[in-house]
Backbone as CSV, one residue per row, in Angstrom:
resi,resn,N_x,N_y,N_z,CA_x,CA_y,CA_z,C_x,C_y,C_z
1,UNK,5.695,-3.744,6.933,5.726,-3.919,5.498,6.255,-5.325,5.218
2,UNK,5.591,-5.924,4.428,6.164,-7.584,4.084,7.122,-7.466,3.375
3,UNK,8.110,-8.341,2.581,8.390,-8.650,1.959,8.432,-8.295,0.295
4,UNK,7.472,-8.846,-0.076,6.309,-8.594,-1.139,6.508,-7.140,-0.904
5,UNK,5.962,-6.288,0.042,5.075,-4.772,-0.042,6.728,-4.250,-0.480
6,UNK,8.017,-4.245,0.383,9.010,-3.643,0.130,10.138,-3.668,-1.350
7,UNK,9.522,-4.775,-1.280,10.007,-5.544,-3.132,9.409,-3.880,-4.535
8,UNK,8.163,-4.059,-3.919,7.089,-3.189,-4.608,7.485,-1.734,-4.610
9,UNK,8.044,-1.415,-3.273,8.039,0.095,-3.389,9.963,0.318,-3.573
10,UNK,10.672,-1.348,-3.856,11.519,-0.618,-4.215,11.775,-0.567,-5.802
11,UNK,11.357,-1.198,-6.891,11.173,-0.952,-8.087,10.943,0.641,-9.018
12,UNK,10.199,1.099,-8.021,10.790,2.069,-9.183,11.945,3.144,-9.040
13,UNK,12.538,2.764,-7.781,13.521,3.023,-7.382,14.592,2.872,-8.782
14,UNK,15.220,1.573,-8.667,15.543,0.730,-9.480,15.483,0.862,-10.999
15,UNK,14.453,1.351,-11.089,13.746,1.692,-12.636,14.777,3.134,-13.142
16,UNK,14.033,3.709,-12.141,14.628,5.410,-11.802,16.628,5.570,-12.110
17,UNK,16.284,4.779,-11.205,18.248,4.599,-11.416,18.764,4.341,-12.846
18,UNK,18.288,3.291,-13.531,18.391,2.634,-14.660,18.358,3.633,-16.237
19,UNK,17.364,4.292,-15.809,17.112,5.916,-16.405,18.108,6.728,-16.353
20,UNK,18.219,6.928,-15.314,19.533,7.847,-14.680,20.910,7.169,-15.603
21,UNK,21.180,6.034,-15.565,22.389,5.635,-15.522,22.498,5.821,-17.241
22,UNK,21.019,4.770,-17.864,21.371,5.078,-19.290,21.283,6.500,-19.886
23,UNK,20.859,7.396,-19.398,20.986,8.740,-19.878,22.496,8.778,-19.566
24,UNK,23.198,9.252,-18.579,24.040,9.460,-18.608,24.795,9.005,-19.753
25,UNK,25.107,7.463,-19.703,26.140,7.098,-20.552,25.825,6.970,-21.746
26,UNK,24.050,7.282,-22.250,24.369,7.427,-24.024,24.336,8.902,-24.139
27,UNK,24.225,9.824,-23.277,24.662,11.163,-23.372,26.482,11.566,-23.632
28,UNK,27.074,10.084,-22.355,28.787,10.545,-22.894,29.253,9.844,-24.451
29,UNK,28.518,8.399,-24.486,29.239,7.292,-25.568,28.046,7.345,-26.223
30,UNK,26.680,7.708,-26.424,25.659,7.133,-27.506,24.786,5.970,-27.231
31,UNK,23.742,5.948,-27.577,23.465,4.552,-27.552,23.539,3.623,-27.826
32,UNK,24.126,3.422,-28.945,24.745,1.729,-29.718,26.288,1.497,-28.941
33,UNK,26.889,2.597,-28.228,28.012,2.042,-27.618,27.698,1.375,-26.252
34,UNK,26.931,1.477,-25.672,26.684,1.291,-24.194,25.192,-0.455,-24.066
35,UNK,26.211,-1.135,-23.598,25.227,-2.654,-23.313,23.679,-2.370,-21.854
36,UNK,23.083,-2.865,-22.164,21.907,-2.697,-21.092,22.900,-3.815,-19.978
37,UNK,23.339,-4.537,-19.617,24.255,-4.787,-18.351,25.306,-3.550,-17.913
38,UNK,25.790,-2.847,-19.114,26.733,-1.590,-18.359,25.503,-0.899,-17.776
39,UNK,24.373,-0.447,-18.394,23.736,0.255,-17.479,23.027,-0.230,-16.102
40,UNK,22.474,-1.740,-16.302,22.682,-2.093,-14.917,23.608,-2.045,-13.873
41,UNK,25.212,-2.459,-14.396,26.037,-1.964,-13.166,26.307,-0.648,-12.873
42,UNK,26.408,0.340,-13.882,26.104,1.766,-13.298,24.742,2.124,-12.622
43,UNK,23.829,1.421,-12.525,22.945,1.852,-11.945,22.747,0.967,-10.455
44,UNK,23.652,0.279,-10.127,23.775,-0.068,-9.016,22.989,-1.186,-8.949
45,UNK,22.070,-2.299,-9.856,21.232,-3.027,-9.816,21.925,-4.515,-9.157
46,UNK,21.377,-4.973,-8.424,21.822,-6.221,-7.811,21.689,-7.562,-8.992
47,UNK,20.857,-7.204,-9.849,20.882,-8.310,-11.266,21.600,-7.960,-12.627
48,UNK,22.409,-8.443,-13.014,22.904,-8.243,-13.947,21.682,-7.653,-15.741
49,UNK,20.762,-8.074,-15.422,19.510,-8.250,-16.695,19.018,-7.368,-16.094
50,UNK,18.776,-6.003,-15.163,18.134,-5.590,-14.789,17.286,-4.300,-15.553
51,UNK,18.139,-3.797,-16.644,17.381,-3.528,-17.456,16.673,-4.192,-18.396
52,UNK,16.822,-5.146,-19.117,16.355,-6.125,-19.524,15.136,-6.468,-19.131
53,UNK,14.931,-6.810,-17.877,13.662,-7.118,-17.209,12.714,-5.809,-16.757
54,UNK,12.976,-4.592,-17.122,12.152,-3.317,-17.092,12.006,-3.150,-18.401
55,UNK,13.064,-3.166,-18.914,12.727,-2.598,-20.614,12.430,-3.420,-21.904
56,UNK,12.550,-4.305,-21.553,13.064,-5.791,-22.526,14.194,-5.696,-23.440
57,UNK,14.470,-4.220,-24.097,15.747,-3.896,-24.955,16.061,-2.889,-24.902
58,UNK,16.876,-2.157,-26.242,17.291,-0.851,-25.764,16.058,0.130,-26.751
59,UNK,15.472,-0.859,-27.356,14.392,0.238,-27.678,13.311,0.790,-27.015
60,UNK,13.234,-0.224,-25.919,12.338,-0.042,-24.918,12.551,0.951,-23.865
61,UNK,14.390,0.732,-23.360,14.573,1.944,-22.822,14.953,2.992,-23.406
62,UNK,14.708,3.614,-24.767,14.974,4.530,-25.447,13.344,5.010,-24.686
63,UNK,12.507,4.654,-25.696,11.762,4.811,-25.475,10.659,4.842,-24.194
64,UNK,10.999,4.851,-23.008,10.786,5.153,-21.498,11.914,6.427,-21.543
65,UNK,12.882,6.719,-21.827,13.576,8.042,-21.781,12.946,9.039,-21.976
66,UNK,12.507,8.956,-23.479,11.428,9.884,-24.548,9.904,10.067,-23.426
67,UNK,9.573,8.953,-22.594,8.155,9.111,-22.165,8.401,9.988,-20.902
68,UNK,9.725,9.920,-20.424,10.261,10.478,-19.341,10.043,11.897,-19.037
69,UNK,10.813,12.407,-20.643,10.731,14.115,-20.962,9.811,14.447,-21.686
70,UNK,8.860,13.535,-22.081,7.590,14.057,-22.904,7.101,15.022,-22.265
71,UNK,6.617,15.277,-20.667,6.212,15.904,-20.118,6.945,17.447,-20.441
72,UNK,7.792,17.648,-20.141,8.580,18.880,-20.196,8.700,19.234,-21.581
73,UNK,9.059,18.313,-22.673,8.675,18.571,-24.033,7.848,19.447,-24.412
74,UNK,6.996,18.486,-24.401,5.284,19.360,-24.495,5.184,20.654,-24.052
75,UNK,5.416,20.692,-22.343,5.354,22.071,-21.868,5.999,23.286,-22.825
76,UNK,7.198,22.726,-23.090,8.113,23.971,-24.018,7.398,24.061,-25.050
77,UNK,6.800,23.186,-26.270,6.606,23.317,-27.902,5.229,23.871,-27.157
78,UNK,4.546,23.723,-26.130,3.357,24.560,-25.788,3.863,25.861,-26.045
79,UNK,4.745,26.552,-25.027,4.979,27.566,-25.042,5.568,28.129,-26.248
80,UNK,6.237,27.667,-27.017,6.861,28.059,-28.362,5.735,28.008,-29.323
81,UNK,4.406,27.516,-29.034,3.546,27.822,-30.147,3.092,29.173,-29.791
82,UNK,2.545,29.242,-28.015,1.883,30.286,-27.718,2.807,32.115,-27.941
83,UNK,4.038,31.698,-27.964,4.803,32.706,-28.891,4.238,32.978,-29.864
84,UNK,5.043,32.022,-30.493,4.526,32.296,-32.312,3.339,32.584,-32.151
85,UNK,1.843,32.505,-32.218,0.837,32.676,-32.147,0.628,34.077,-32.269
86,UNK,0.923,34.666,-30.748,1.067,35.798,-30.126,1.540,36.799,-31.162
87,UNK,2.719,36.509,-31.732,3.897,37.274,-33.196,3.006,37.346,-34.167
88,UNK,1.965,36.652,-34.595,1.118,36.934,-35.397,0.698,37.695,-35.753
């Protein structure tokens, strides 16, 4: 694996973490309390901007959070329609 190839497969590593870290801490403090550098150093990132350079801000990683659990979202308001439906 080059260089280059290992760079590649470690990003979304990195990404992943970054997720991880800002959930956590706007789950304890919120999101307007917590800087995208605190969540880089909780997320273990070797760059200080490292969210920054995935997300560009914090609306960006709000919004990669939201795209995160969309999946599972969906699944549930699926099932909560096919209830209701059913109660009909």
């Amino acid at each position: 694996m080059t260089g280059t190839e290992a760079s590649q497969a470690a990003r979304p590593d990195t990404r992943s973490r970054l997720l991880d870290a800002a959930e956590a801490l706007f789950a304890e403090r919120g999101s307007e309390s917590v800087s995208l550098r605190e969540i880089g150093r909780a997320a273990g990132a070797r760059n200080v901007i490292a969210a920054q350079y995935w997300f560009t801000d914090r609306d960006g990683l709000v919004r990669a959070l939201v795209e995160r659990h969309a999946p599972d979202i969906e699944t549930a308001r699926h099932s909560l329609l096919d209830e209701y439906e059913a109660a009909l």
